[in-house]
N, C-alpha and C positions, 0 to 999 in steps of 0.2 A: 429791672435791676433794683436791689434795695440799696437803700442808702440813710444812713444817720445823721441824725439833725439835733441839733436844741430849741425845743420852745419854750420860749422865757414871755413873763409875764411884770415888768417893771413896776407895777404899781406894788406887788408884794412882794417880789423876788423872789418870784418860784420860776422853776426850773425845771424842764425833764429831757432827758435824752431819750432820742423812741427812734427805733425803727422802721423804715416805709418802703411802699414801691415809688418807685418816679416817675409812673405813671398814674397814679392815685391824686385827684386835685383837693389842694391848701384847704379848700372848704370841707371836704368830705375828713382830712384830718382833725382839724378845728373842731367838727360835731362829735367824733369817737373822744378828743380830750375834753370838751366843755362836760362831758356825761360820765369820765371815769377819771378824770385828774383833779385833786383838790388845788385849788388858785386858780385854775384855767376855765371857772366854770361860765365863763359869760363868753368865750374863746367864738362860738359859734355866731355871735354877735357880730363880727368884724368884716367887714368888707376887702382889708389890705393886709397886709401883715408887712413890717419891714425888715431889712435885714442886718445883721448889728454891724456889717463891719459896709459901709458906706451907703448906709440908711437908704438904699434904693426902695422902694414902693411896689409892692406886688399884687394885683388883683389875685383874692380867695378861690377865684373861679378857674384861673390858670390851672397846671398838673405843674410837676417838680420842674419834670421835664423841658414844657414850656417857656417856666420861669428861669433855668439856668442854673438851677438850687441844685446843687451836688454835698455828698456827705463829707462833714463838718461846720456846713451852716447853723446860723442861729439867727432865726426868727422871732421878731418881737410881736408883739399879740399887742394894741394897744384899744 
């Protein structure tokens, strides 16, 4: 199933809304944005990602799925 998300990058305040499967894992995301989104370029760098609305901690290695992430999350890159 796809589903939309925001990945934000706090340190500069970028932003991007992207489409995904929820079967597709955090980290396999994170390398397609660190190589084609300007601000997210060190994104692939990250082990966790958290999520902005009750800062829970998600290992990169999870799928959407896994993790509970349904469309209108936002993921912080840090």
């Amino acid at each position: 199933m796809k589903i939309m998300i925001t990945i934000t990058n706090p340190a500069n305040s970028v932003g991007y809304d992207i489409q995904i499967d929820n079967k597709q894992t955090i980290k396999t995301t994170l390398k397609v944005c660190s190589e084609n989104l300007t601000g997210l370029e060190l994104a692939d760098t990250c082990k966790k990602v958290r999520l902005w609305d009750g800062g829970k901690q998600i290992s990169v290695d999870e799928t959407y799925e896994e993790a509970g992430i349904y469309s209108g999350a936002k993921l912080i890159v840090e």
